[in-house]
FIMARVEX-648786 format. One line per 2 residues: number of its first residue (from 1); their letters; for each residue x, y, z of N, C-alpha, C, O. Coordinates in nm, 3 decimals. Layout:
N
NUM	a	X Y Z X Y Z X Y Z X Y Z ~ ...
% end
This chain:
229
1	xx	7.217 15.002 9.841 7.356 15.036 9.816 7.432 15.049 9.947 7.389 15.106 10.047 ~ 7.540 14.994 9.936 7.610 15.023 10.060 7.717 15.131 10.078 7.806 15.169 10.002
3	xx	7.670 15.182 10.237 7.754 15.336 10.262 7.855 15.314 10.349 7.959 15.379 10.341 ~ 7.831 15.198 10.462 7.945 15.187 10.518 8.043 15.045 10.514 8.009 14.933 10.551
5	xx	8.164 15.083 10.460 8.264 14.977 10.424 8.340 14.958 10.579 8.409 15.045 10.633 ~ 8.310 14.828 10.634 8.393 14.775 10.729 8.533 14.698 10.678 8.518 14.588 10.625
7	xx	8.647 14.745 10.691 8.772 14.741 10.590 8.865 14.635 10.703 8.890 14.691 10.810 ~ 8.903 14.529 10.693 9.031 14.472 10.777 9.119 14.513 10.762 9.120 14.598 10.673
9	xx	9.237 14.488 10.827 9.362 14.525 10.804 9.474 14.470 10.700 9.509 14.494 10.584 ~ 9.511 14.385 10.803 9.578 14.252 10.758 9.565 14.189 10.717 9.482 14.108 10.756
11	xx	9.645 14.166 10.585 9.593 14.122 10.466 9.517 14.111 10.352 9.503 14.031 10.259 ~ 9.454 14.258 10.403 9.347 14.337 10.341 9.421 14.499 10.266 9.444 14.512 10.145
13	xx	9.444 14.596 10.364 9.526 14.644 10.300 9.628 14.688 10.332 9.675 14.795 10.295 ~ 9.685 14.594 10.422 9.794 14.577 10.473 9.883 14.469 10.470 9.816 14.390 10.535
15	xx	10.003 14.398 10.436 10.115 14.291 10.423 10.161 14.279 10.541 10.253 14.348 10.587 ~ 10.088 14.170 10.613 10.097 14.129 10.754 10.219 14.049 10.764 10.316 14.072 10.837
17	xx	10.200 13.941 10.675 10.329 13.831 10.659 10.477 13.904 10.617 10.585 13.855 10.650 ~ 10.464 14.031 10.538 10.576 14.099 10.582 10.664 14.166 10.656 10.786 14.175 10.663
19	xx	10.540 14.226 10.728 10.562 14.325 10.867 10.599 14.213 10.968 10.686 14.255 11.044 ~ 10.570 14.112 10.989 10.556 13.978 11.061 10.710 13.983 11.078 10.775 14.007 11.180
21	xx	10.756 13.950 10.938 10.870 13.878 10.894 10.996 14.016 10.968 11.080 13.995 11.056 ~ 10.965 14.159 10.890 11.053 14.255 10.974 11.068 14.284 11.082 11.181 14.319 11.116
23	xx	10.963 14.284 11.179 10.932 14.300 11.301 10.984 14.183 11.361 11.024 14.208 11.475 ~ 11.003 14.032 11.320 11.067 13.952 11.397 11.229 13.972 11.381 11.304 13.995 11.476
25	xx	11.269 13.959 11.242 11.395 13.979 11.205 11.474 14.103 11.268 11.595 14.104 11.293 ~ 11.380 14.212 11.289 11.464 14.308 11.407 11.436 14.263 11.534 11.539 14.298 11.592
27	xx	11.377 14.216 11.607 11.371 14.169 11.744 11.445 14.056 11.789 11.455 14.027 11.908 ~ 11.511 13.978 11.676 11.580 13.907 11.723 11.762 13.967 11.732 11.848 13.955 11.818
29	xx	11.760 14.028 11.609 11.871 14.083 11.614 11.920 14.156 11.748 12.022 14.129 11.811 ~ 11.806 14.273 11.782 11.824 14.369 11.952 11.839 14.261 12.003 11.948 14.263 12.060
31	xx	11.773 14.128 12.020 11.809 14.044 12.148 11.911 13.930 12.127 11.916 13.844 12.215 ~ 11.995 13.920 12.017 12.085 13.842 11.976 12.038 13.750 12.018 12.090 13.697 12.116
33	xx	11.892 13.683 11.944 11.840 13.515 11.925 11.898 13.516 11.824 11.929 13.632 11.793 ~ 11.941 13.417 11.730 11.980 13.340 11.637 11.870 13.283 11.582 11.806 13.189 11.627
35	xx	11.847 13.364 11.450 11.744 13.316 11.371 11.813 13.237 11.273 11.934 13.239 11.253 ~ 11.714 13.156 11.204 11.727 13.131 11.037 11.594 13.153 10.998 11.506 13.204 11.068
37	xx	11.583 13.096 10.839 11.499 13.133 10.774 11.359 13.029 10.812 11.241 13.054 10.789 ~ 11.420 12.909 10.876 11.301 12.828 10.932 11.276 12.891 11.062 11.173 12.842 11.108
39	xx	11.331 12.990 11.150 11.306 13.058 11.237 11.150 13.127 11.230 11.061 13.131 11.316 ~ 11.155 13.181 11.091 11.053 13.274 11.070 10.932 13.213 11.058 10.826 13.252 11.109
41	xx	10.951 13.099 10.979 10.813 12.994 10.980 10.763 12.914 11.125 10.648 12.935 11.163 ~ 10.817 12.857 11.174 10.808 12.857 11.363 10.755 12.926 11.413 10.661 12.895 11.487
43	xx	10.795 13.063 11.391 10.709 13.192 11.457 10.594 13.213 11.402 10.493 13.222 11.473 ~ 10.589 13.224 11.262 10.440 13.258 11.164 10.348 13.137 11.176 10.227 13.153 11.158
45	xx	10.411 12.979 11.213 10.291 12.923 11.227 10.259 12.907 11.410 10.163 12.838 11.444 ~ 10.336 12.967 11.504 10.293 12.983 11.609 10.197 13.041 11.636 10.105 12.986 11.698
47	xx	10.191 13.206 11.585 10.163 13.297 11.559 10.007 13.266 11.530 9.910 13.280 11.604 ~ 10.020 13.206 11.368 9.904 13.183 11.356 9.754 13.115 11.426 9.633 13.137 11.428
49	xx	9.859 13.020 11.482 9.768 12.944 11.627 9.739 12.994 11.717 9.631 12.974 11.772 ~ 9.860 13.100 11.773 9.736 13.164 11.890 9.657 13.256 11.835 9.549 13.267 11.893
51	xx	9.673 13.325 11.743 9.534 13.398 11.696 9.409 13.319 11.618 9.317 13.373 11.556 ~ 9.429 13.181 11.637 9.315 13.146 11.610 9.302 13.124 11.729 9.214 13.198 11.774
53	xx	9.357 13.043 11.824 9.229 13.057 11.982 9.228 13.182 12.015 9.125 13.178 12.082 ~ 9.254 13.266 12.020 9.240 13.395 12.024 9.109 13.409 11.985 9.027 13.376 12.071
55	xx	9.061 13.452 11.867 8.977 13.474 11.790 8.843 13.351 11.834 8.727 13.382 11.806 ~ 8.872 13.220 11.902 8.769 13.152 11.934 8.745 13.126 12.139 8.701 13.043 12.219
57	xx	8.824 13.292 12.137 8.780 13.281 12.244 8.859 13.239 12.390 8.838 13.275 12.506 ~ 8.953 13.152 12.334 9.077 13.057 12.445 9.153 13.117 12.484 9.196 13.091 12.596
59	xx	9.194 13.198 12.428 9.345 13.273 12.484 9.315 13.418 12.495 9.250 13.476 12.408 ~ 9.354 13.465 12.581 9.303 13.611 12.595 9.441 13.669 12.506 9.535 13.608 12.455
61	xx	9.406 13.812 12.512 9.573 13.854 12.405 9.681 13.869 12.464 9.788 13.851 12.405 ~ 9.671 13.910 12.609 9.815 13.875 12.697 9.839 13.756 12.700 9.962 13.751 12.694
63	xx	9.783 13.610 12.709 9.836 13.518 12.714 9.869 13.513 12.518 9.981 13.461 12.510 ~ 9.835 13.535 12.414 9.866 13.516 12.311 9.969 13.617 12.288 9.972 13.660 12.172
65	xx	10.068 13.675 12.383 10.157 13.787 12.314 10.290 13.693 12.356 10.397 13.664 12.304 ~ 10.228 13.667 12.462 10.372 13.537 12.570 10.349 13.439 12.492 10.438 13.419 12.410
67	xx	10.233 13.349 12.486 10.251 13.235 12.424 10.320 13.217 12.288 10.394 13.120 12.270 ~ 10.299 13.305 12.197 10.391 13.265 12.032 10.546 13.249 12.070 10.626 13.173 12.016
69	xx	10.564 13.322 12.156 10.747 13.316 12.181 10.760 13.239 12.246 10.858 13.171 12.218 ~ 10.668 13.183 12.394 10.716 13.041 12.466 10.709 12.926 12.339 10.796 12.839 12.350
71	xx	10.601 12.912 12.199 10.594 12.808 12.154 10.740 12.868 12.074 10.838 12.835 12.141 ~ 10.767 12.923 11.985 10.886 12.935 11.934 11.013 12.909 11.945 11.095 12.865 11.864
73	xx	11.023 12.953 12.086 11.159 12.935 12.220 11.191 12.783 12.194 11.306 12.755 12.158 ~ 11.053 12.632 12.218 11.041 12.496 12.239 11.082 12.497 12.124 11.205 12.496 12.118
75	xx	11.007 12.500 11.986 11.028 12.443 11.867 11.153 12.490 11.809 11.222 12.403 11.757 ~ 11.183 12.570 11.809 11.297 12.599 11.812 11.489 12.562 11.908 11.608 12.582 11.886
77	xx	11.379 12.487 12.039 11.529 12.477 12.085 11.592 12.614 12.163 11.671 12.595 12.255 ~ 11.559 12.731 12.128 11.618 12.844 12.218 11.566 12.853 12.390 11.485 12.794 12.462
79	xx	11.669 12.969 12.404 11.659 12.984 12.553 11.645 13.129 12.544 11.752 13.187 12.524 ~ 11.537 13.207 12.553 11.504 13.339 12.583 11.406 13.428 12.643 11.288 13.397 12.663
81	xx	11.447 13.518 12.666 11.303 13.587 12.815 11.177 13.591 12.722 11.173 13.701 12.667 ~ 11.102 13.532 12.695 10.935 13.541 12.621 10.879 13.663 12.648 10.825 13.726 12.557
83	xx	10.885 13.707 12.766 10.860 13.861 12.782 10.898 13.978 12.724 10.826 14.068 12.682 ~ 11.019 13.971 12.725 11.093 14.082 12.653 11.110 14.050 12.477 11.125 14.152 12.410
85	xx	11.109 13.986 12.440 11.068 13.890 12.299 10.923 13.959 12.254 10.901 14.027 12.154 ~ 10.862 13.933 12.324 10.736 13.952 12.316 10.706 14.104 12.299 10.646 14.137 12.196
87	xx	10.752 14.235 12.422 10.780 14.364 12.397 10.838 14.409 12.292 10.780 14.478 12.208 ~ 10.991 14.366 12.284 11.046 14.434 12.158 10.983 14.391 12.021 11.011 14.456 11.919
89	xx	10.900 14.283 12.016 10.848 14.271 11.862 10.702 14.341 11.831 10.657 14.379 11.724 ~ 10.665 14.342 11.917 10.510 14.476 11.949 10.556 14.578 11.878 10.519 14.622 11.769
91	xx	10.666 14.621 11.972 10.763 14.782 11.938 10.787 14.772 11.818 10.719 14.855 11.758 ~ 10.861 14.703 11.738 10.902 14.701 11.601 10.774 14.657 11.508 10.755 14.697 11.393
93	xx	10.699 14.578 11.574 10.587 14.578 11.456 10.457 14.684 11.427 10.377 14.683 11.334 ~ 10.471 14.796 11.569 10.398 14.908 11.530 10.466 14.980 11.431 10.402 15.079 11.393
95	xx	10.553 14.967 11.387 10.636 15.053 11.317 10.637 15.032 11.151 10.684 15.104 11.063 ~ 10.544 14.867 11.141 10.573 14.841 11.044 10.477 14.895 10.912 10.371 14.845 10.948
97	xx	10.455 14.942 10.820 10.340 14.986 10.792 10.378 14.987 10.611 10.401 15.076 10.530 ~ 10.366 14.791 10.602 10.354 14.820 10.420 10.223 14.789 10.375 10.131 14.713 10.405
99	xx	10.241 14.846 10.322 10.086 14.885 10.187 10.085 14.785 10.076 10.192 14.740 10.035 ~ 9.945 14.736 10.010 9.925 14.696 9.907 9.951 14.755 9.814 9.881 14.853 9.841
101	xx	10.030 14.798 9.652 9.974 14.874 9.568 9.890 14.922 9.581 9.898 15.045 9.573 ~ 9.771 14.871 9.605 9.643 14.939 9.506 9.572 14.966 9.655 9.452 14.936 9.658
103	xx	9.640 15.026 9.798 9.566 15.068 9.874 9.537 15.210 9.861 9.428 15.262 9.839 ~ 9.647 15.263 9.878 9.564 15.406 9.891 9.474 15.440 9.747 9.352 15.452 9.765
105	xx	9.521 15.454 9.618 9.443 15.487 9.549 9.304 15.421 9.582 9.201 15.488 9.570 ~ 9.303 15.325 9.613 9.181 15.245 9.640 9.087 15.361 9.784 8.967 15.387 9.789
107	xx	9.167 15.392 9.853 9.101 15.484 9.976 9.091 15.592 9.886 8.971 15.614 9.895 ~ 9.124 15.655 9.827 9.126 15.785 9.849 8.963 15.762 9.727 8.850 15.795 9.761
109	xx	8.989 15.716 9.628 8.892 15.695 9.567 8.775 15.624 9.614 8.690 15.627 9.525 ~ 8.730 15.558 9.722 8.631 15.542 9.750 8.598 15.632 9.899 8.488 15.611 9.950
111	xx	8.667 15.705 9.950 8.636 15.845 10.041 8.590 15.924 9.908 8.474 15.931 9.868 ~ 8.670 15.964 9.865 8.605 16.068 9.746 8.459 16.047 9.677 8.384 16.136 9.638
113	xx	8.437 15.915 9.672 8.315 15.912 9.627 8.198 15.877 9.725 8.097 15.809 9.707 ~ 8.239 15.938 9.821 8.126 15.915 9.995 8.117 15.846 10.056 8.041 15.849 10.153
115	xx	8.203 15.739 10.019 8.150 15.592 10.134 8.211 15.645 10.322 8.296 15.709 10.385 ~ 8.107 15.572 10.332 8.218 15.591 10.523 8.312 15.460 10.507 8.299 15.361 10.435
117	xx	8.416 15.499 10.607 8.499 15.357 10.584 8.581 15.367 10.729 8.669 15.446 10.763 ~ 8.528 15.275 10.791 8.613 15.227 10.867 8.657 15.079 10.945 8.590 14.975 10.947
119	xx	8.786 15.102 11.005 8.914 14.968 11.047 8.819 14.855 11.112 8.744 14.901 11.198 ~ 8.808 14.733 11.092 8.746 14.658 11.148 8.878 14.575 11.227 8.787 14.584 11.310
121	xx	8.967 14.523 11.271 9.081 14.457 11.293 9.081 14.415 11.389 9.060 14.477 11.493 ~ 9.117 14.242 11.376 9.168 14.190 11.552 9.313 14.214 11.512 9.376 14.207 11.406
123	xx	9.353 14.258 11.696 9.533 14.319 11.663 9.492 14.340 11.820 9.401 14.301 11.892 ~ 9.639 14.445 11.838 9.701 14.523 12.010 9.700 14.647 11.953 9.773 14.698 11.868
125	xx	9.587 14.695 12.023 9.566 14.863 12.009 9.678 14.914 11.966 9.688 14.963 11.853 ~ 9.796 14.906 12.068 9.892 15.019 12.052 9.969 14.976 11.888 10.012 15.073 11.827
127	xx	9.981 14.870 11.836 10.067 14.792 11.729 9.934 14.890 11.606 9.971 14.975 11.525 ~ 9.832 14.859 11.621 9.769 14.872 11.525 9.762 15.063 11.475 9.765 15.115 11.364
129	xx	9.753 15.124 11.612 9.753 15.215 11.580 9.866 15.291 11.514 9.867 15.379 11.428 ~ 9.983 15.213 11.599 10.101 15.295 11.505 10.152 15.257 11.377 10.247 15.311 11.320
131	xx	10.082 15.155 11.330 10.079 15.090 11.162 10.042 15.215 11.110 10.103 15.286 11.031 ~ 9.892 15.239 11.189 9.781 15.343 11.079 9.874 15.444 11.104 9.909 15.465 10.988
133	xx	9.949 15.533 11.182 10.002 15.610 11.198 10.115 15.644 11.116 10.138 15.753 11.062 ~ 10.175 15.550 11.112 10.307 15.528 11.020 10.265 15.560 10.865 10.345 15.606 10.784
135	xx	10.152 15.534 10.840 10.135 15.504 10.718 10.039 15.587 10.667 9.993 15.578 10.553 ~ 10.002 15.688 10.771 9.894 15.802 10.731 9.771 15.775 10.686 9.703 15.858 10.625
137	xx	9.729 15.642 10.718 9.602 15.555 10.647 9.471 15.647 10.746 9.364 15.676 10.693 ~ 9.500 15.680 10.877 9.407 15.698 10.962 9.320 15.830 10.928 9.241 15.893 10.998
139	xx	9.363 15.850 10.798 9.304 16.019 10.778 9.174 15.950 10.730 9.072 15.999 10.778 ~ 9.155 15.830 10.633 9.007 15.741 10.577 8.908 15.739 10.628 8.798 15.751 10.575
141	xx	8.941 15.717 10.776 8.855 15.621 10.812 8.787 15.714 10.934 8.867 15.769 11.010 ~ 8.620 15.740 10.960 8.583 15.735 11.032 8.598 15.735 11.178 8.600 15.831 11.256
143	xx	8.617 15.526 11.212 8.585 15.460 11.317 8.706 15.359 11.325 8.697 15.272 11.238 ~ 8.829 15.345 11.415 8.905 15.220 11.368 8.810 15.127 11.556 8.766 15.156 11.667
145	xx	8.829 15.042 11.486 8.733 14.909 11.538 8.874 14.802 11.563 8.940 14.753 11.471 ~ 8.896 14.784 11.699 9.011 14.746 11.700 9.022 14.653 11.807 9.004 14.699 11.920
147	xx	9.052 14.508 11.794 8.975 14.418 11.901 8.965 14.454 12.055 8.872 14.466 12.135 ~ 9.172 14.472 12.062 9.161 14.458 12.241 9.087 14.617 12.284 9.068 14.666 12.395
149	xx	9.068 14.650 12.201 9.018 14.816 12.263 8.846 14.801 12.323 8.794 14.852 12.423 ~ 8.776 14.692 12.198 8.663 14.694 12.203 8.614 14.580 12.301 8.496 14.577 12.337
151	xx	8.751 14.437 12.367 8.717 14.392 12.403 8.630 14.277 12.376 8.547 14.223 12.449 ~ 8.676 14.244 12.221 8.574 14.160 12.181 8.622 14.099 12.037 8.595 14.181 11.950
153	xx	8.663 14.023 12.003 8.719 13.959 11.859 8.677 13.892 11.769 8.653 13.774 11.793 ~ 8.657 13.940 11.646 8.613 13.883 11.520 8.646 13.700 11.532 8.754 13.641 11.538
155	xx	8.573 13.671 11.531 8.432 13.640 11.442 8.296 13.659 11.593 8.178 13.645 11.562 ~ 8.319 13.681 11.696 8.230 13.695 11.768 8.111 13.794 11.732 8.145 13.895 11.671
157	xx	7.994 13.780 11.758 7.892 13.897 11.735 7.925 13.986 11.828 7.816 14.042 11.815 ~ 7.969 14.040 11.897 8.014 14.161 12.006 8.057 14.219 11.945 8.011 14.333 11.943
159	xx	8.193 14.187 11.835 8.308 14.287 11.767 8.174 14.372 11.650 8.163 14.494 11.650 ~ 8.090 14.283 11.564 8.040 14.350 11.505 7.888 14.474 11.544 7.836 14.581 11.515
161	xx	7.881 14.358 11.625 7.709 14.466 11.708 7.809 14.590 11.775 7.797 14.699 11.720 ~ 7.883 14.583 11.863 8.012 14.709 11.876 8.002 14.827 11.732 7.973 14.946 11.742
163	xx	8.031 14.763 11.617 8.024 14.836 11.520 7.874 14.912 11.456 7.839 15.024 11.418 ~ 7.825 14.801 11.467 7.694 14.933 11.445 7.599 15.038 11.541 7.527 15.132 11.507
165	xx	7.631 14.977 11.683 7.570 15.073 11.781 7.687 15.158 11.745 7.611 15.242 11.695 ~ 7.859 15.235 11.718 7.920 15.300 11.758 7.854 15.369 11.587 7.784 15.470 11.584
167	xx	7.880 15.320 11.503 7.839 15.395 11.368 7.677 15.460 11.325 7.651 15.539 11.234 ~ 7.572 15.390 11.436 7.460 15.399 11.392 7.410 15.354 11.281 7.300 15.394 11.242
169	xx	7.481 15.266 11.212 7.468 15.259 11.085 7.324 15.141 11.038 7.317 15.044 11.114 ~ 7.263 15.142 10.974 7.151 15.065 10.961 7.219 14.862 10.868 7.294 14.863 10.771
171	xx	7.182 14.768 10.913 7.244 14.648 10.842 7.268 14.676 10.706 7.372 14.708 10.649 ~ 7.149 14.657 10.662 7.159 14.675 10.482 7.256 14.792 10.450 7.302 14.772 10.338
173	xx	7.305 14.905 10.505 7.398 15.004 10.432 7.527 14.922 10.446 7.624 14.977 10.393 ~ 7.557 14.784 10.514 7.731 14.753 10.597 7.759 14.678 10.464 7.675 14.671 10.374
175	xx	7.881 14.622 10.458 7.947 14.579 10.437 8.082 14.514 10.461 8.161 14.567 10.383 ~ 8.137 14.429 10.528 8.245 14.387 10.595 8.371 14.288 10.464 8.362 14.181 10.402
177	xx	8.468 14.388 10.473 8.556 14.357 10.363 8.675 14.292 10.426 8.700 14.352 10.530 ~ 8.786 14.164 10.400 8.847 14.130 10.453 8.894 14.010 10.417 8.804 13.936 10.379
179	xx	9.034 13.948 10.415 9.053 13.819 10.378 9.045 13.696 10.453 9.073 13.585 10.407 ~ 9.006 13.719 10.567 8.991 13.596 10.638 8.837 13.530 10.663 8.755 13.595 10.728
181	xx	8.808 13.407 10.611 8.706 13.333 10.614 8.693 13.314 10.803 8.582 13.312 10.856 ~ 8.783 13.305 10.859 8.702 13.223 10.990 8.711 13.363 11.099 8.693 13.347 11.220
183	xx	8.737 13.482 11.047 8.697 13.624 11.134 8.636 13.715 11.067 8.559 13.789 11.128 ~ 8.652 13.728 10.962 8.581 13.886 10.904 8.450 13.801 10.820 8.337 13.838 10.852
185	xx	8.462 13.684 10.711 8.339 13.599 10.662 8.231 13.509 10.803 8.113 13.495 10.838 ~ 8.358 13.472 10.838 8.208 13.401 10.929 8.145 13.492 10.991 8.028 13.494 10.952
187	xx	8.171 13.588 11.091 8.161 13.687 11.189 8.062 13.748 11.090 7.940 13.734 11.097 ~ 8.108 13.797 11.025 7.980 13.894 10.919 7.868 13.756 10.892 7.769 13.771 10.965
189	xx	7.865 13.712 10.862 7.758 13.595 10.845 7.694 13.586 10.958 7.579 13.629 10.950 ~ 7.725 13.546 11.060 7.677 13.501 11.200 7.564 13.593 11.237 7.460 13.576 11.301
191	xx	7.632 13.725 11.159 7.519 13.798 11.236 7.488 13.847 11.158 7.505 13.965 11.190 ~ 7.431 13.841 11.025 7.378 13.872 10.877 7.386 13.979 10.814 7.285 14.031 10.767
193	xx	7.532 14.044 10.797 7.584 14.102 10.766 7.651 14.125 10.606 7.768 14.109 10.640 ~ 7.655 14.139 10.532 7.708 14.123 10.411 7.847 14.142 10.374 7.902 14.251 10.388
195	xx	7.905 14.039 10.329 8.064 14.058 10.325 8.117 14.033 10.202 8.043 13.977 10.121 ~ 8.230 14.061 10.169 8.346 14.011 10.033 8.457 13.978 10.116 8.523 14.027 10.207
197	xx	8.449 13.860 10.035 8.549 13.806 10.080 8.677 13.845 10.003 8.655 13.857 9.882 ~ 8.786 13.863 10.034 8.902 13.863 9.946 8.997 13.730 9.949 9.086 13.702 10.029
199	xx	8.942 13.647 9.819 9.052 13.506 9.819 9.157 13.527 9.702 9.151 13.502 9.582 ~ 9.251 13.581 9.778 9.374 13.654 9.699 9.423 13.458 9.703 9.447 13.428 9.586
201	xx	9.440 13.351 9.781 9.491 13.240 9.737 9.416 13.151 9.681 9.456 13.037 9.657 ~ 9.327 13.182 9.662 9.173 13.086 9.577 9.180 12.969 9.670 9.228 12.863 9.632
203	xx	9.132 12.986 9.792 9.063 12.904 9.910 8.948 12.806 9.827 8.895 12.864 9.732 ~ 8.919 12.718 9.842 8.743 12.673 9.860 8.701 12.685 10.040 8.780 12.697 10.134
205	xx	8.603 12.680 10.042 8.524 12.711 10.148 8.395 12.704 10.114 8.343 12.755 10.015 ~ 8.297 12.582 10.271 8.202 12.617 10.235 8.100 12.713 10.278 7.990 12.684 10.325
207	xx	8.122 12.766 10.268 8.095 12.954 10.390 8.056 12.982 10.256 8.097 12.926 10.155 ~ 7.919 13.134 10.272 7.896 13.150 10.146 7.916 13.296 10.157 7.826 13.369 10.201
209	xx	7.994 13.327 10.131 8.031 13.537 10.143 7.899 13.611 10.027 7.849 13.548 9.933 ~ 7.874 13.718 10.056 7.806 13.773 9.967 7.837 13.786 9.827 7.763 13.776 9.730
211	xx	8.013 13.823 9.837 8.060 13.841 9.712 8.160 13.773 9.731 8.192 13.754 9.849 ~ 8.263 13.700 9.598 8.404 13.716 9.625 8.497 13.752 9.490 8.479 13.740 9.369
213	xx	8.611 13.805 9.577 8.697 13.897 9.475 8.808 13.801 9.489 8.797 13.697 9.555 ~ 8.954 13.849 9.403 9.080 13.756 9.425 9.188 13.894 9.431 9.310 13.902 9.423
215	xx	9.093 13.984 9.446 9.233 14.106 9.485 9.202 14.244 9.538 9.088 14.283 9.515 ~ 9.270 14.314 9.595 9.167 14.449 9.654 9.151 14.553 9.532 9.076 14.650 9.540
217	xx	9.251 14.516 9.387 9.206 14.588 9.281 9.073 14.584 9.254 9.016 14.690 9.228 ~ 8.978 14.426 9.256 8.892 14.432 9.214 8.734 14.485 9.301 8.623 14.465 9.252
219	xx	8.761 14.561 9.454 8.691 14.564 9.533 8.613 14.703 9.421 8.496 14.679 9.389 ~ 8.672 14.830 9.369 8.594 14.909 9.349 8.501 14.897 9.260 8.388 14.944 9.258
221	xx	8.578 14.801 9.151 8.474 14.787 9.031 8.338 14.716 9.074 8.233 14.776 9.051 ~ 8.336 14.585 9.138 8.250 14.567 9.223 8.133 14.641 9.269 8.022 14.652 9.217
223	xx	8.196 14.706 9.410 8.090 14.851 9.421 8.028 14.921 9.350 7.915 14.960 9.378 ~ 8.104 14.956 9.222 8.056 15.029 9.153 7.884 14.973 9.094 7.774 15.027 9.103
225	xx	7.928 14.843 9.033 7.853 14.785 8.947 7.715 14.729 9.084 7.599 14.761 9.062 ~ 7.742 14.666 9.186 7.663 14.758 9.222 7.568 14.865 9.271 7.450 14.840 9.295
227	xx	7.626 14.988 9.285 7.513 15.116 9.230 7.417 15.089 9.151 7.299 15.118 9.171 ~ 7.476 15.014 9.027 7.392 15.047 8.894 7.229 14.904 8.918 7.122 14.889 8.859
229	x	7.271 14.859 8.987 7.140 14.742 9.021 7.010 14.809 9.030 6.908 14.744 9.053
% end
């Protein structure tokens, strides 16, 4: 049975693509860029690219905080300081902190019933922490596991061996919960770890997760069932 739940953030039980979306939409406003609504997609698929070399290693996270706004600035056509772009949307996106429905009941009910649980997340310390902060999530959890802190980013084996020397926790008790196949599924695989995947968009993939769910409603029933094995 498993005792300790390794939980992602984003997109897990957190609305990244929203916070994304507010956190840009106020940073452009303080810096009077001129957005539109294809503005936001430019940025979200910039975005998305450097955190995948990120995550494989290429881009360290200072060059991935400059780089989404230098690629944005081009595709876009604008003329603006990438630096300060880059600061004020950190600032506004620590701030951002929306919830799934079914998160907290989902925490409070699986703290209540003993599990350990803690943050597994690639992110910027300071952004991530003031999400959890904002949002009072940080009372859950244990251990938050948080890339640039640990120095080491999902899907790499560092981010997770990090996690069980800091938890002590034995393999067979883990579990690594999370919606992304190529950081929280592979990464847990790599290093034989047991994971659920959450395919809230019904992905195929041929990666084989331990379990998979299509929503974080269905993570407890899951667990539950099983106990009863």
């Amino acid at each position: 049975m498993y005792r300790h739940l390794f939980l992602d953030l984003d997109g897990t039980l957190m609305d990244f693509r929203e916070a994304e979306r507010r956190a840009f939409t106020l940073m452009a406003g303080q810096l009077e860029i001129p957005i539109d609504e294809d503005s936001h997609l430019l940025f979200a698929r910039g975005n998305r690219a450097c955190w995948k070399e990120h995550e494989e290693g290429r881009l360290s996270i200072e060059e991935l905080s400059l780089k989404r706004f230098i690629l944005f600035g081009e595709s876009g056509g604008l003329s603006f300081d990438p630096e300060s772009a880059s600061s004020v949307y950190e600032d506004h996106l620590g701030r951002q902190a929306i919830l799934y429905p079914e998160t907290l009941p989902l925490l409070t009910l699986l703290k209540d019933e003993g599990y350990r649980l803690h943050i597994a997340s690639n992110g910027i310390g300071r952004v991530q922490r003031g999400r959890l902060e904002a949002s009072n999530l940080g009372r859950f959890f244990d251990h938050l596991f948080i890339s640039t802190e640990i120095g080491v980013s999902k899907p790499r084996p560092g981010f997770f061996e990090h996690m069980l020397r800091t938890t002590g926790a034995k393999m067979r008790e883990c579990v690594m919960i999370g919606d992304s196949l190529s950081s929280d599924i592979q990464g847990a695989l790599d290093v034989h770890m047991d994971c659920i995947w959450i395919n809230a968009e019904h992905q195929e993939t041929s990666l084989e997760p331990t379990y998979t769910i299509t929503s974080l409603s269905e993570l407890h029933p899951l667990l539950d069932s099983l106990k009863k094995e």
